[in-house]
TIMI-2910 file (N, C-alpha, C, CB; in pm, 1 decimal, decimal comma, always signed):
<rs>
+----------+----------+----------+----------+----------+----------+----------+----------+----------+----------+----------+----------+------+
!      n_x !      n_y !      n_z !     ca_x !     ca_y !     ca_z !      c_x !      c_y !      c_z !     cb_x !     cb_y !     cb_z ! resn !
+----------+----------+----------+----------+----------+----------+----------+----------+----------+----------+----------+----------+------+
!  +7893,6 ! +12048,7 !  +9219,7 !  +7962,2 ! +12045,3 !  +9092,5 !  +7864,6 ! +12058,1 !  +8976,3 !  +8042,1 ! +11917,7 !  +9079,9 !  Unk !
!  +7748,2 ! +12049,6 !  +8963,6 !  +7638,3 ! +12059,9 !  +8862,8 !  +7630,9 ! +12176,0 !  +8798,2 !  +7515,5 ! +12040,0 !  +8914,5 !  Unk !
!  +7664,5 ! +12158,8 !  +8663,9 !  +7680,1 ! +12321,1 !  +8610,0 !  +7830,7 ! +12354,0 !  +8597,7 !  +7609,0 ! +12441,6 !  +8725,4 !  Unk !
!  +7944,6 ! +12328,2 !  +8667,5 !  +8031,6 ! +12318,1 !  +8649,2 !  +8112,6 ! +12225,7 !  +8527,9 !  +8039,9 ! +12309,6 !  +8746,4 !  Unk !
!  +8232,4 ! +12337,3 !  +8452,3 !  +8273,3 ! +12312,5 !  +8380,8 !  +8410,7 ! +12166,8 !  +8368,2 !  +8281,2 ! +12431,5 !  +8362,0 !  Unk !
!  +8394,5 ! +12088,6 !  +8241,5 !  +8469,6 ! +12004,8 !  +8283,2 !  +8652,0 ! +12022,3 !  +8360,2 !  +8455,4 ! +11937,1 !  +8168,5 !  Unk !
!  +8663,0 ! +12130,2 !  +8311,8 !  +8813,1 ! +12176,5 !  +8297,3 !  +8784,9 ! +12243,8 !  +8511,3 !  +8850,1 ! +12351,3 !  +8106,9 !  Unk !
!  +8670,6 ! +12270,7 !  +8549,4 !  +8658,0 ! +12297,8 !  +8695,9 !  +8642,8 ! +12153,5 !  +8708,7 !  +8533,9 ! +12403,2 !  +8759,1 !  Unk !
!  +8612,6 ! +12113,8 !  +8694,1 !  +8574,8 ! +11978,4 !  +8787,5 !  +8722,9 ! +11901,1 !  +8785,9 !  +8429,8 ! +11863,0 !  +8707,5 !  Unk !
!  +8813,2 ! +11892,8 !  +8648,5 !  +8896,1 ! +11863,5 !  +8708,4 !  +9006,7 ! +11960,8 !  +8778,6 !  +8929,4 ! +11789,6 !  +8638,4 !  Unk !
!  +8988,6 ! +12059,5 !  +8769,3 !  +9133,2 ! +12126,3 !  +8865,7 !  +9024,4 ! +12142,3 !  +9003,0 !  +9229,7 ! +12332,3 !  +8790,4 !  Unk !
!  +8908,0 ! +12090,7 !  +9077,7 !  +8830,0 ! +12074,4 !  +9175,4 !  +8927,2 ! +11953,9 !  +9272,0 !  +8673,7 ! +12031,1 !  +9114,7 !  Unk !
!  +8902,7 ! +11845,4 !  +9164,1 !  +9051,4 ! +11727,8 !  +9207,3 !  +9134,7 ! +11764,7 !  +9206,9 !  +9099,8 ! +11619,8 !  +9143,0 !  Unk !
!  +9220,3 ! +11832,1 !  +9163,5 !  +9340,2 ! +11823,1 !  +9163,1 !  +9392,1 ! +11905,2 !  +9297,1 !  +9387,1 ! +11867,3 !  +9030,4 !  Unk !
!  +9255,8 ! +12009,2 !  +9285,6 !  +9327,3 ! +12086,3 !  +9495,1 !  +9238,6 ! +12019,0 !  +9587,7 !  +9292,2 ! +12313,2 !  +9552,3 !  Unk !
!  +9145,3 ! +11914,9 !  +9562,3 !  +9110,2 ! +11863,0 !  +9676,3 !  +9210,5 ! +11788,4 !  +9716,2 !  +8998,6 ! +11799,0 !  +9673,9 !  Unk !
!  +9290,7 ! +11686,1 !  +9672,6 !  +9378,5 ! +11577,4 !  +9687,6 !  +9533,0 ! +11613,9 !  +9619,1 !  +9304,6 ! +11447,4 !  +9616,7 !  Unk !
!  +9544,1 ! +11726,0 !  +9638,5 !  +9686,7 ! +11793,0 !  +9666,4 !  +9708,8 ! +11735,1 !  +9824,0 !  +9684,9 ! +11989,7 !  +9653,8 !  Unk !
!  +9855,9 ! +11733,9 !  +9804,5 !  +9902,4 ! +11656,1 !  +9916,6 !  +9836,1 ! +11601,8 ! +10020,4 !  +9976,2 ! +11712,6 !  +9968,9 !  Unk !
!  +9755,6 ! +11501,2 !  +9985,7 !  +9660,4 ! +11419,0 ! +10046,3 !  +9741,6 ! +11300,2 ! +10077,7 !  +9535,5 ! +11390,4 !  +9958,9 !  Unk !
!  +9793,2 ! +11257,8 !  +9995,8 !  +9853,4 ! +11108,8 !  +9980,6 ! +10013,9 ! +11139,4 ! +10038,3 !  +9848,1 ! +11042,0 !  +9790,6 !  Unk !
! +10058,4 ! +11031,8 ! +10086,1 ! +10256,0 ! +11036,1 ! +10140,0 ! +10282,1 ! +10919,8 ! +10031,4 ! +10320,2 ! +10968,2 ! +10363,7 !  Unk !
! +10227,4 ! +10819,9 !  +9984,5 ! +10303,0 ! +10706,1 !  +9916,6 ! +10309,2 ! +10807,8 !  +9805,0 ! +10228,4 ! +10539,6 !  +9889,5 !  Unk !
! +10424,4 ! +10743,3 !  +9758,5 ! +10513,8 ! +10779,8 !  +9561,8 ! +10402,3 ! +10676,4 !  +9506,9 ! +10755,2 ! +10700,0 !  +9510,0 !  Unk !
! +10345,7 ! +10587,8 !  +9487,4 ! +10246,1 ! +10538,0 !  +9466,3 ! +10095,1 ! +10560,9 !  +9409,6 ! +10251,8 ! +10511,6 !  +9542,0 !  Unk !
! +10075,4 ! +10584,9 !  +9542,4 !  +9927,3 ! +10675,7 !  +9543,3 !  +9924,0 ! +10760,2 !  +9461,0 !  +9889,0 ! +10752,6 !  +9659,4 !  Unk !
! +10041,5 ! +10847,2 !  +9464,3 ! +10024,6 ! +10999,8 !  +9428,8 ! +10015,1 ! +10977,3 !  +9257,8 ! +10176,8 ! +11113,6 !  +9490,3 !  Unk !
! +10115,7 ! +10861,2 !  +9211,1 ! +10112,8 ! +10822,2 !  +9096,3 !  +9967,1 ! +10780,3 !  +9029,1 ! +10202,6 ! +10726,3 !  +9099,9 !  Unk !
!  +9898,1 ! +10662,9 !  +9127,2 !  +9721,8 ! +10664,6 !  +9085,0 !  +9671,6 ! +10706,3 !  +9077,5 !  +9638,5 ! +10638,3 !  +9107,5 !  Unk !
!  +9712,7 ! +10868,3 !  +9177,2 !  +9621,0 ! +11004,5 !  +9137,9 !  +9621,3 ! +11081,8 !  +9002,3 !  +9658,8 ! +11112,6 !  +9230,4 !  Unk !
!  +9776,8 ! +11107,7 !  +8992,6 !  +9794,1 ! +11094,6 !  +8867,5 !  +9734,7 ! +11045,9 !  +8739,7 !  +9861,9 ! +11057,3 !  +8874,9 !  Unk !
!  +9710,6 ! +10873,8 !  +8751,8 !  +9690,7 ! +10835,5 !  +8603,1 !  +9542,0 ! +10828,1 !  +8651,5 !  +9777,0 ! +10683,4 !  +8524,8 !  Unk !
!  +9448,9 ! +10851,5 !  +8739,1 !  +9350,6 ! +10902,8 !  +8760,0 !  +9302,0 ! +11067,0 !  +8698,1 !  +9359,6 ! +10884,6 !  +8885,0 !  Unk !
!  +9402,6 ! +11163,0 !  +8721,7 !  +9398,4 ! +11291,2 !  +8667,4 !  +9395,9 ! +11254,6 !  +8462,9 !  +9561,7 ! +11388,0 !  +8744,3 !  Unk !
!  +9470,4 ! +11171,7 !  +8444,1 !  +9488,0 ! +11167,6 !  +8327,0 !  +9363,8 ! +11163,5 !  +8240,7 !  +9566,0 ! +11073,8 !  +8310,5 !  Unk !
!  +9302,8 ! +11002,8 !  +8317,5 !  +9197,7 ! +10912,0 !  +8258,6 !  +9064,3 ! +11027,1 !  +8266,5 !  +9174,6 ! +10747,5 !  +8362,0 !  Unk !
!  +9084,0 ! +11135,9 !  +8356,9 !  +8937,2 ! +11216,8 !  +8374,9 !  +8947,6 ! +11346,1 !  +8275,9 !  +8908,4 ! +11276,6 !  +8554,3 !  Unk !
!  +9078,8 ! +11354,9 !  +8247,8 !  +9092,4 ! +11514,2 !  +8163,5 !  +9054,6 ! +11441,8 !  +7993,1 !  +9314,3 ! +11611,6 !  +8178,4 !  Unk !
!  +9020,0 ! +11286,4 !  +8017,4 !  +8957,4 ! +11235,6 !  +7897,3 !  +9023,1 ! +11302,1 !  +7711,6 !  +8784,9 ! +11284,4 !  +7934,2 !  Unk !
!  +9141,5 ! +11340,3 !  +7712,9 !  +9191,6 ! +11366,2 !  +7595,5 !  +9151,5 ! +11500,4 !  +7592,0 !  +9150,4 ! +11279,9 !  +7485,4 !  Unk !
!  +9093,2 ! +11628,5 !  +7610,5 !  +9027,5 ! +11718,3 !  +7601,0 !  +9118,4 ! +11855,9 !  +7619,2 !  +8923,9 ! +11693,1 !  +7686,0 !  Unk !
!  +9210,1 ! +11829,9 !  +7705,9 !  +9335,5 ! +11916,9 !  +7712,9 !  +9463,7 ! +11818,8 !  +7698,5 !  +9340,8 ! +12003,6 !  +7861,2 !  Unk !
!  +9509,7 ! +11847,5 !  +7532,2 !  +9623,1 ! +11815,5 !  +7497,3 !  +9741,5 ! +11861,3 !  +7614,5 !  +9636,1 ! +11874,2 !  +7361,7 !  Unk !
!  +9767,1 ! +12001,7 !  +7643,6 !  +9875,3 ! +12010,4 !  +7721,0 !  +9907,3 ! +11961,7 !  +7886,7 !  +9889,2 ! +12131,6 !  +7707,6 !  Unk !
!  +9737,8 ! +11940,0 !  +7925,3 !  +9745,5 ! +11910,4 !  +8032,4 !  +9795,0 ! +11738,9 !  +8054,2 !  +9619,9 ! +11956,5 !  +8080,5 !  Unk !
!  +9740,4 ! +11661,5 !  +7970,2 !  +9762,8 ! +11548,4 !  +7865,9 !  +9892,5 ! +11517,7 !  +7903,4 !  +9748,7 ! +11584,5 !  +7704,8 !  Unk !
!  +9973,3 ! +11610,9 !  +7841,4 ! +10123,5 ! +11604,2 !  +7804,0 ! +10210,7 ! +11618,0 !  +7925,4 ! +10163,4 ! +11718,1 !  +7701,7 !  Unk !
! +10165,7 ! +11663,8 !  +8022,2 ! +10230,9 ! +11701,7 !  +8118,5 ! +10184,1 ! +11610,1 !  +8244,1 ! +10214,1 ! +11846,8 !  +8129,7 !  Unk !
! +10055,1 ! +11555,7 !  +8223,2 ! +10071,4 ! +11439,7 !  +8306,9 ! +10125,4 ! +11322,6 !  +8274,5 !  +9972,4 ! +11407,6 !  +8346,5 !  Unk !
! +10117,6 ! +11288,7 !  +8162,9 ! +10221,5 ! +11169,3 !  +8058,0 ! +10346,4 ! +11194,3 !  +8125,3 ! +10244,4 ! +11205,0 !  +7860,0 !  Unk !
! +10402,3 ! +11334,6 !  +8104,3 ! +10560,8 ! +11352,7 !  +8129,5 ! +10572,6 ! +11341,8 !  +8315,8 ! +10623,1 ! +11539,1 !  +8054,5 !  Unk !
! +10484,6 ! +11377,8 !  +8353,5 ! +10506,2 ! +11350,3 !  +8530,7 ! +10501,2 ! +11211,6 !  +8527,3 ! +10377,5 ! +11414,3 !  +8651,6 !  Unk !
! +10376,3 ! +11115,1 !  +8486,0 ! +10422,7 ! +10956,7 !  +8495,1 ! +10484,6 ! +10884,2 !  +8414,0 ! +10336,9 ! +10880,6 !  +8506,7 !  Unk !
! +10541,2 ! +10962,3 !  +8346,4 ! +10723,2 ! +10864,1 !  +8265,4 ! +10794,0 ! +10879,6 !  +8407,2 ! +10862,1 ! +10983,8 !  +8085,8 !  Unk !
! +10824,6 ! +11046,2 !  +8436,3 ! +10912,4 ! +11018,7 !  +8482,7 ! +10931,2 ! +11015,1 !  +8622,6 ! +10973,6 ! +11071,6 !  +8432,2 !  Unk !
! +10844,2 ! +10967,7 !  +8713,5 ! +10831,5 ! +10864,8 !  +8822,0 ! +10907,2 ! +10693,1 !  +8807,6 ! +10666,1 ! +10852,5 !  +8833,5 !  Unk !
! +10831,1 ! +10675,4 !  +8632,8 ! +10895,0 ! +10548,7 !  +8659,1 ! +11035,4 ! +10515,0 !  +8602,6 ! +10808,4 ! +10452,5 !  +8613,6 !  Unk !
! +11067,5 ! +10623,4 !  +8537,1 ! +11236,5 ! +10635,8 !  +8530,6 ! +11321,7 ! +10652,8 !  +8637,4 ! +11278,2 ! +10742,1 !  +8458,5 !  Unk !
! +11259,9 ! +10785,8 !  +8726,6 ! +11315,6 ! +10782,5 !  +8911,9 ! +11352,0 ! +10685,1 !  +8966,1 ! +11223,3 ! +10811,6 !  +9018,9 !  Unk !
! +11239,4 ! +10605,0 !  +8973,6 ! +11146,2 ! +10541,1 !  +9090,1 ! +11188,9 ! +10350,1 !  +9004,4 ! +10908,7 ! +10625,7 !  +9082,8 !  Unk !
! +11111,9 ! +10359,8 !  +8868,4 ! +11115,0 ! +10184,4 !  +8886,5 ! +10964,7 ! +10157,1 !  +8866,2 ! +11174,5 ! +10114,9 !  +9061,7 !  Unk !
! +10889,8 ! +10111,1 !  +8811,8 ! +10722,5 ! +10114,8 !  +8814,5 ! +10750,4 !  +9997,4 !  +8901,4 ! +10608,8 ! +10095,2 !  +8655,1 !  Unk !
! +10827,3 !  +9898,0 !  +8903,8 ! +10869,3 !  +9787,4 !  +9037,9 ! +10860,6 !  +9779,8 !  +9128,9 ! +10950,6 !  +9757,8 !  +9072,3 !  Unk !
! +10957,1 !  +9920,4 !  +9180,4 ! +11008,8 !  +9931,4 !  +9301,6 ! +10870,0 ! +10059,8 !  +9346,6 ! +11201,0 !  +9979,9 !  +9298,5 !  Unk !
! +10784,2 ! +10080,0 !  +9269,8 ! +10665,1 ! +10194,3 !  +9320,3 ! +10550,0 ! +10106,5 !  +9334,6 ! +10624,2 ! +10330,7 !  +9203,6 !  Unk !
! +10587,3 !  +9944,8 !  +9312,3 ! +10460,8 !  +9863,3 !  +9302,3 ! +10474,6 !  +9840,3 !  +9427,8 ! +10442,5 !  +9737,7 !  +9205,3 !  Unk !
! +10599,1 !  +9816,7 !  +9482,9 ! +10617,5 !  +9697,0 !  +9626,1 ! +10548,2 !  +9736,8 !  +9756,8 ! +10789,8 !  +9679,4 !  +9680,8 !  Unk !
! +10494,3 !  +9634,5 !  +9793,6 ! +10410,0 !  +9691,9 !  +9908,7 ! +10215,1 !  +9664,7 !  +9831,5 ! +10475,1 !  +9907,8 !  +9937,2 !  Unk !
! +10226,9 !  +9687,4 !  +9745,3 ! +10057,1 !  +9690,4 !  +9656,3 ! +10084,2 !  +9466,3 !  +9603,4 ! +10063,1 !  +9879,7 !  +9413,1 !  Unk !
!  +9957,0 !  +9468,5 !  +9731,1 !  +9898,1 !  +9306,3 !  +9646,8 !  +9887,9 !  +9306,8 !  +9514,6 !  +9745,1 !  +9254,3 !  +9680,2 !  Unk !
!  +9997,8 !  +9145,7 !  +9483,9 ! +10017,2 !  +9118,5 !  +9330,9 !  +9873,2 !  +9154,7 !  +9221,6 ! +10056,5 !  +8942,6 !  +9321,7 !  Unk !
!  +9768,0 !  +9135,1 !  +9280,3 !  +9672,3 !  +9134,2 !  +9186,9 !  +9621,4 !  +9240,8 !  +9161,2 !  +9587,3 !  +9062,7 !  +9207,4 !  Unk !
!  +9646,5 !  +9344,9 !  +9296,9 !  +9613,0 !  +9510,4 !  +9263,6 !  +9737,0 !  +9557,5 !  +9145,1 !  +9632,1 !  +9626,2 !  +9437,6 !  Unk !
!  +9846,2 !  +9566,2 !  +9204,9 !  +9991,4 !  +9569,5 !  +9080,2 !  +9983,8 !  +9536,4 !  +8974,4 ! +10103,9 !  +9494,2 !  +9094,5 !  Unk !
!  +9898,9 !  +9407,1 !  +8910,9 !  +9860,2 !  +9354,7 !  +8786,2 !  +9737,3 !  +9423,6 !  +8703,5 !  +9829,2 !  +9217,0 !  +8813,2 !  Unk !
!  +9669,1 !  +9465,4 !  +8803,0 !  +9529,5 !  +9500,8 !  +8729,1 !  +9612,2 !  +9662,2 !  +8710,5 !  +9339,7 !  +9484,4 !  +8845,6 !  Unk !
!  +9691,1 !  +9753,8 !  +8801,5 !  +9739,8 !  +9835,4 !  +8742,3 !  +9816,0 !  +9851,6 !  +8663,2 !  +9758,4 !  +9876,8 !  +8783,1 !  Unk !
!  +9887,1 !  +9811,7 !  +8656,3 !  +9982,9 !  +9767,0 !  +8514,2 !  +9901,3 !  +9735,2 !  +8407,8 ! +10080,1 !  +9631,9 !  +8530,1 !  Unk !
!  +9774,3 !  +9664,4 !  +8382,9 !  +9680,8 !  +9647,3 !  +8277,0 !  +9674,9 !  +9774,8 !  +8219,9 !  +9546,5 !  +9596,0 !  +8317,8 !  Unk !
!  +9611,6 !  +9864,0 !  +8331,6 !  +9544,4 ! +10005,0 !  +8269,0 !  +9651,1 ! +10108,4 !  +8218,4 !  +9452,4 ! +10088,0 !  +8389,1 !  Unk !
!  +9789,7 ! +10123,0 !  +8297,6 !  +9879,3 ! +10164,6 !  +8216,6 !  +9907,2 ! +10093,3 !  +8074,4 !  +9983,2 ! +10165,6 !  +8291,5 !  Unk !
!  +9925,4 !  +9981,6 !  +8044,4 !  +9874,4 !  +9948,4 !  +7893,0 !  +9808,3 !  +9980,6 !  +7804,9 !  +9835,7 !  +9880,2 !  +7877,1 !  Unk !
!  +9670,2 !  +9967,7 !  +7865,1 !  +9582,4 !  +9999,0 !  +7793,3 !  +9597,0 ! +10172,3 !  +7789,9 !  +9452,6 !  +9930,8 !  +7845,8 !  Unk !
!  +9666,2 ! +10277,1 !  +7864,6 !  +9677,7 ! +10416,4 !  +7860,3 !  +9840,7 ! +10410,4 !  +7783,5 !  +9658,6 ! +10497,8 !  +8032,1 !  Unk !
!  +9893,2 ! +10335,3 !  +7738,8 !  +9967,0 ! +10357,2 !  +7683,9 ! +10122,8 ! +10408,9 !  +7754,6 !  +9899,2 ! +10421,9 !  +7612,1 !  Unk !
! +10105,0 ! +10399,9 !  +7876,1 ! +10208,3 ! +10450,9 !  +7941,9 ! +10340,8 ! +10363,1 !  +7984,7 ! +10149,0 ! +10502,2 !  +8048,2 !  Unk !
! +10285,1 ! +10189,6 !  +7979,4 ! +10394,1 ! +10080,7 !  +7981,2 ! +10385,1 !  +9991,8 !  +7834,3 ! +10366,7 !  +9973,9 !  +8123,9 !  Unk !
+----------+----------+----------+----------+----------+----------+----------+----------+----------+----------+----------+----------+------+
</rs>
């Protein structure tokens, strides 16, 4: 990856760990993982991962996508959606 551009490095993630994951979950941490790395830098890409994790938890329930994840992992994630503005 050295020398590589930020905008490669992240669409590098995004087809390494294409359908990697089966939990609605996971795929969601990948998600606000994709978010936290595109670091504000692409507004639209930005926007469109915002709009994929709204609407998981409109589907889904951010609740009912926690169950199964130890209370204290569920809590510390729920922190960082705060702090990202997403709950």
């Amino acid at each position: 990856m050295r020398g590589w551009s930020h905008r490669e490095v992240l669409g590098s993630v995004d087809y390494a760990f294409e359908g990697t994951y089966e939990s609605k979950v996971e795929n969601l941490m990948l998600c606000v993982v994709q978010l936290v790395l595109s670091g504000g830098w692409y507004p639209e890409a930005e926007q469109s991962m915002r709009g994929k994790i709204s609407g998981q938890f409109l589907a889904e329930g951010l609740d009912n996508l926690l169950q199964g994840v130890p209370q204290a992992e569920a809590e510390q994630f729920k922190h960082d959606l705060k702090i990202l503005k997403l709950i």
